[in-house]
C-alpha positions as CSV (number, residue, x, y, z in Angstrom):
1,X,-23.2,8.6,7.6
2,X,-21.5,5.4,8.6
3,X,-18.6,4.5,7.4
4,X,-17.3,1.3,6.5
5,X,-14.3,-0.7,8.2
6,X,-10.7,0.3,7.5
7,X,-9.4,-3.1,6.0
8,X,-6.1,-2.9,8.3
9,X,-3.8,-6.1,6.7
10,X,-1.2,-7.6,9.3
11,X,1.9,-9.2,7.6
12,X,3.3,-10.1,10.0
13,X,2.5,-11.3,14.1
14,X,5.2,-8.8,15.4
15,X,3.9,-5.6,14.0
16,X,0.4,-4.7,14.2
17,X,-1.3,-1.7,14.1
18,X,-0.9,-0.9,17.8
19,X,-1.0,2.5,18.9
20,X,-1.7,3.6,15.3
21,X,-4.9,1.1,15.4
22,X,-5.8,2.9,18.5
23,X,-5.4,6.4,16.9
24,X,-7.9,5.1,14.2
25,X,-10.5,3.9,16.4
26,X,-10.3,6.7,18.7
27,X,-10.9,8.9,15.5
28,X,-14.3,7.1,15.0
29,X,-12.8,4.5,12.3
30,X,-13.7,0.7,12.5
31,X,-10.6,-2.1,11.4
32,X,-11.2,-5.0,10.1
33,X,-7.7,-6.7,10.7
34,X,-6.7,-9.2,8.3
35,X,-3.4,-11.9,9.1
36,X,-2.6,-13.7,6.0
37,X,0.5,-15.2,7.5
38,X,-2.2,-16.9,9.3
39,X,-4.1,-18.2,6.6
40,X,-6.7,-15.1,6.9
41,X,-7.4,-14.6,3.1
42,X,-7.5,-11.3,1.7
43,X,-10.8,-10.1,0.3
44,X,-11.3,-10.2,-3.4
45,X,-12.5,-6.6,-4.2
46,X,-13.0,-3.2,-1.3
47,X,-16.5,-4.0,-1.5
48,X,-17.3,-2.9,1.8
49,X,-14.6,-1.3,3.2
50,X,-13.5,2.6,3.3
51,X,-10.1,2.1,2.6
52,X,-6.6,-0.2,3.5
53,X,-3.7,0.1,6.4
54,X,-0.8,-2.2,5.1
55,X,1.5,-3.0,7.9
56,X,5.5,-4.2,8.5
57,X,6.8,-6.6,8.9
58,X,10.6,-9.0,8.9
59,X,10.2,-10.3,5.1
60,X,11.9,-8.6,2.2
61,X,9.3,-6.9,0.2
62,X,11.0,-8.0,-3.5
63,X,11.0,-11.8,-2.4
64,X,10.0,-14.0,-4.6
65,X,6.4,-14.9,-3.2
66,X,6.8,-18.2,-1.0
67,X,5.3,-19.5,1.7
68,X,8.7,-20.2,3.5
69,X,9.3,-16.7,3.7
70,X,5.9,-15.8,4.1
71,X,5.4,-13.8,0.8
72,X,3.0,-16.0,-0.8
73,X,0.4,-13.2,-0.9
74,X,2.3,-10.5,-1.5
75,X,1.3,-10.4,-5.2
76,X,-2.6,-10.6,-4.2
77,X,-2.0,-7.7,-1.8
78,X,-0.3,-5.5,-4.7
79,X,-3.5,-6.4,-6.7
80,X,-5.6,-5.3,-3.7
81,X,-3.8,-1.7,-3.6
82,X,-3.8,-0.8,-6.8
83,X,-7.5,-1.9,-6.7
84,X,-7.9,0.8,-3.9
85,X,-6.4,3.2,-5.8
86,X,-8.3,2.5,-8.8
87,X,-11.5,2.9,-7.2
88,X,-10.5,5.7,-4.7
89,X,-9.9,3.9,-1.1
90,X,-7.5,5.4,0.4
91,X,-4.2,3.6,1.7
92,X,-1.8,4.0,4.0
93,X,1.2,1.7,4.0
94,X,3.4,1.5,6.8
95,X,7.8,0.5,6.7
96,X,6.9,-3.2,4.8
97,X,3.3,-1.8,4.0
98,X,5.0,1.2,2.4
99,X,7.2,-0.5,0.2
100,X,4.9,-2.8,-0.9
101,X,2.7,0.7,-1.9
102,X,5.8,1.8,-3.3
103,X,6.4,-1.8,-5.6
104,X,2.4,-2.3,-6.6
105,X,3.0,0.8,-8.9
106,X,6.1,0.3,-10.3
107,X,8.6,1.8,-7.6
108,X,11.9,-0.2,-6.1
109,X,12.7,-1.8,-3.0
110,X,16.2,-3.1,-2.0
111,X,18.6,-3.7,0.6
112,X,19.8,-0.3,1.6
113,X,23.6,-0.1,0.7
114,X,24.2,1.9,4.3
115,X,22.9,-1.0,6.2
116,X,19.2,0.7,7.2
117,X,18.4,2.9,9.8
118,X,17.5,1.4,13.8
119,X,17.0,4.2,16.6
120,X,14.7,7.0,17.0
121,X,15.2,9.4,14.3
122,X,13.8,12.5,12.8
123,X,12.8,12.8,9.6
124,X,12.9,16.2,7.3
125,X,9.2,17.2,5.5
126,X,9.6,18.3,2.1
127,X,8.5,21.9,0.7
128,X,6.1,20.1,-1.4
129,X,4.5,18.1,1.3
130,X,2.5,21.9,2.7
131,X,0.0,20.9,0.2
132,X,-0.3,17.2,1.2
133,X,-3.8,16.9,3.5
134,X,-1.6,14.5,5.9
135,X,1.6,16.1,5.8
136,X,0.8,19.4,5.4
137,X,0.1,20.3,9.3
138,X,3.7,17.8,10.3
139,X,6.3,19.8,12.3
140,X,9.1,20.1,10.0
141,X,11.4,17.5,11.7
142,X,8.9,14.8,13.3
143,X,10.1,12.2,15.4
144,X,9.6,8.4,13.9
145,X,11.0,5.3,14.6
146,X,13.0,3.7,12.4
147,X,13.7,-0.2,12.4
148,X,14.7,-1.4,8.9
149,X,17.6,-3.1,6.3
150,X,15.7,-2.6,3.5
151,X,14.0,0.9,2.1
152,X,12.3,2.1,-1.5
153,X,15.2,3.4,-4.0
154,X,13.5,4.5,-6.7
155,X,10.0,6.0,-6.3
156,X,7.1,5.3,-8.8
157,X,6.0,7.6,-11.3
158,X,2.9,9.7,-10.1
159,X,4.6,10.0,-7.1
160,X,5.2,13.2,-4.6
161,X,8.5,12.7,-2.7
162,X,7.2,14.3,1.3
163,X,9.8,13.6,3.4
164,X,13.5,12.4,3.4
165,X,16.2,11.7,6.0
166,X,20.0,11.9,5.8
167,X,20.2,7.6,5.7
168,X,17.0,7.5,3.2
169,X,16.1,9.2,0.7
170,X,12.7,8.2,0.3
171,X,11.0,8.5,4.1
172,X,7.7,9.1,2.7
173,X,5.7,9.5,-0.3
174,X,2.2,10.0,-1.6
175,X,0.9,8.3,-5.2
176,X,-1.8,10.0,-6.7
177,X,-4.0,11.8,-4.4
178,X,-4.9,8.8,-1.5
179,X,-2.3,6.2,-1.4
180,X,0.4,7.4,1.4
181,X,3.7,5.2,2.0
182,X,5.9,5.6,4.9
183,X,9.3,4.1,5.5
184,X,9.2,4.0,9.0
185,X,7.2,3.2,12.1
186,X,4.7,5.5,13.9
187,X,2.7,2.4,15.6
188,X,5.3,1.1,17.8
189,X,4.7,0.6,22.1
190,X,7.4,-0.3,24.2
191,X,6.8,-3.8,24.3
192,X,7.0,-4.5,20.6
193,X,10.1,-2.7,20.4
194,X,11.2,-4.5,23.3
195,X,10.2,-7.5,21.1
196,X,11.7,-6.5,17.9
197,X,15.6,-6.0,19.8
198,X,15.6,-9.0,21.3
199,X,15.0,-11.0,17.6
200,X,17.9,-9.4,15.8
201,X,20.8,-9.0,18.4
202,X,23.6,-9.0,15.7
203,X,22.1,-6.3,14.0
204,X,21.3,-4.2,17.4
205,X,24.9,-4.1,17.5
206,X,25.8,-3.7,14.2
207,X,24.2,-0.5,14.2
208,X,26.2,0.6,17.5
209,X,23.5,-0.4,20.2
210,X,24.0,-2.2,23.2
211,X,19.9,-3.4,23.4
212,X,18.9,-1.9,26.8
213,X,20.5,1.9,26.0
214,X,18.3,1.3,22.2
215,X,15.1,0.5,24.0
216,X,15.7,3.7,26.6
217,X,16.5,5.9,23.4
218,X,12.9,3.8,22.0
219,X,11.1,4.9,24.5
220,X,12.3,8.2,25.2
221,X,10.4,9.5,22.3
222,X,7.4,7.8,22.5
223,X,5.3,10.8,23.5
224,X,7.2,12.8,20.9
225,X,5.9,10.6,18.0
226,X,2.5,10.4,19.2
227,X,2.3,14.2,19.5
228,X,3.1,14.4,16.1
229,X,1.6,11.0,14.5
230,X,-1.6,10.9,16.5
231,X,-3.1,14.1,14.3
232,X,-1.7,12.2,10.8
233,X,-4.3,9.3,12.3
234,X,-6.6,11.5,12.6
235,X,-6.1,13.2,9.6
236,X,-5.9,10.0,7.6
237,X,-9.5,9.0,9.1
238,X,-10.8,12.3,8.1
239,X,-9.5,11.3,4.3
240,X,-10.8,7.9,4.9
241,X,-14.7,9.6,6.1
242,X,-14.4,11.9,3.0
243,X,-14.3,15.1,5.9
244,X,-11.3,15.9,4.2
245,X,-10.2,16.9,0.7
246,X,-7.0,14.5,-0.3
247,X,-4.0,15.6,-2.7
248,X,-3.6,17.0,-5.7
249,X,-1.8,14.0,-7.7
250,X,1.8,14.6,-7.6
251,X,4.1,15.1,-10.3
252,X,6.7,12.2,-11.5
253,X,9.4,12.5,-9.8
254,X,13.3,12.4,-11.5
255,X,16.2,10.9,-9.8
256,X,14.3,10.6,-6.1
257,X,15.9,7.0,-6.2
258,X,19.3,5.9,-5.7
C-alpha cells in the first residue's frame, strides 16, 4: 500500500529536516516540505498526507503572531496539529516544532529561567517511556543536541512525560497516542551547526563556549546521535505506515512543569 507524503513544515530557513529528512526517506517515507516563512501556505486539512514533522526554528514559540517576527502562522499551524491529532496523523515536533505541539494543546512555553541548554548533551528516558513505540527501544541516556533559550514548563494534560535532563525538565513528551514533542535537535549536520554558532556569538559565550571547541564538541557526537535517532526515524515511519501499533494515551501529568 502506498502511503501518502509526510507533510514536513519548515519554520524557519536555518533548520530543516536534514539528516532526520534523510532518515525518513531512507525508511521509504515521502516529505512534502512546506516553508511558510516563505510565503508557502499551509494546507487547509491532512487530506492527503500520512502525517506532520514540525521543525525549529530562532522565533519564540509564545510570540504574539507577526510577520516581523515571523509568527504569523503559528496559529494556523496549531490548528493544523490538533487537526492531525483529531483525525489520527501522527506528528512529530522537533525543539520549536515541539513546543508549538506542546502549546496547540494547552501546554506552556517560556524563556527558561537557567538560560537554555547549547552543547551536546544527553538526555535521561523515563520509566514510563518502555511502553512508548518510539521511545521504548532508546538507550537510557541518548545523545541529542541541544540549541535553545526557550523550553516547555508546563506540559499539557493528556500528556506522557519520556524523557527529562538535569537543565529541562520536559526533554520529551508524547500527547495521546501519535503526537511526539522533543525539545531538542536530532536533525542537525555539521554545517548547520556551524551555521547556527556563528548567528548568536554572545550567547556561544554566555554558555561558556569559545565557537570552534562548541562545533568540535558538535561534531564529536554526531555518529552517536544517529546511532541512536536514526531507528526513532524509522520507527516514527513505521507509526506513520500504520506497521506499527502507537501509544497507549498517557495519563495527565501533575507538577511536570516548573
Amino acid at each position: 500500500m502506498t502511503t501518502s507524503p509526510l507533510l514536513v513544515v519548515e519554520n524557519d530557513p536555518t533548520d530543516g529536516p536534514c539528516r532526520l529528512g534523510d532518515w525518513l526517506t531512507g525508511a521509504g517515507l515521502e516529505l512534502d516540505l512546506v516553508r511558510p516563512y516563505a510565503g508557502e501556505p499551509l494546507p487547509a486539512t491532512l487530506d492527503g498526507h500520512s502525517g506532520m514533522l514540525v521543525m525549529g526554528g530562532a522565533q519564540d514559540a509564545f510570540a504574539v503572531p507577526d510577520p516581523a517576527t515571523r509568527t504569523q502562522w503559528f496559529p494556523e499551524l496549531a490548528g493544523l496539529i490538533r487537526t492531525a491529532r483529531q483525525h489520527r496523523r501522527p506528528v512529530l515536533g522537533v525543539c520549536l516544532g515541539g513546543q508549538l505541539v506542546a502549546q496547540a494543546f494547552g501546554g506552556r512555553v517560556a524563556r527558561a529561567d537557567n538560560g537554555g541548554d547549547i552543547g551536546p548533551r544527553l538526555v535521561g528516558k523515563r520509566d514510563r517511556a518502555e511502553s512508548d513505540p518510539l521511545f521504548g527501544p532508546m538507550p537510557l541516556a541518548p545523545d541529542v543536541l541541544q540549541f535553545h533559550v526557550d523550553e516547555v514548563v508546563a506540559l499539557p494534560p493528556e500528556s506522557l512525560l519520556l524523557a527529562a535532563s538535569p537543565r529541562c525538565a520536559n526533554e520529551a513528551f508524547r500527547i495521546g497516542d501519535r503526537v511526539w514533542g522533543l525539545q531538542f535537535h536530532i536533525e542537525c549536520d555539521a554545517e548547520m551547526l556551524a551555521a547556527w554558532i556563528a548567528e548568536v556569538p554572545d550567547l556561544v559565550a554566555a554558555h561558556g563556549y569559545d565557537p570552534d571547541e562548541l562545533l568540535e564538541r558538535f561534531v564529536a557526537v554526531l555518529d552517536d546521535v544517529e546511532e541512536a535517532w536514526r531507528p526513532f526515524a524509522e520507527r516514527f515511519a513505521s507509526v506513520v505506515r500504520g506497521e506499527l501499533p502507537s501509544g497507549r494515551p498517557g495519563l495527565p501529568i501533575i507538577g511536570a512543569g516548573h
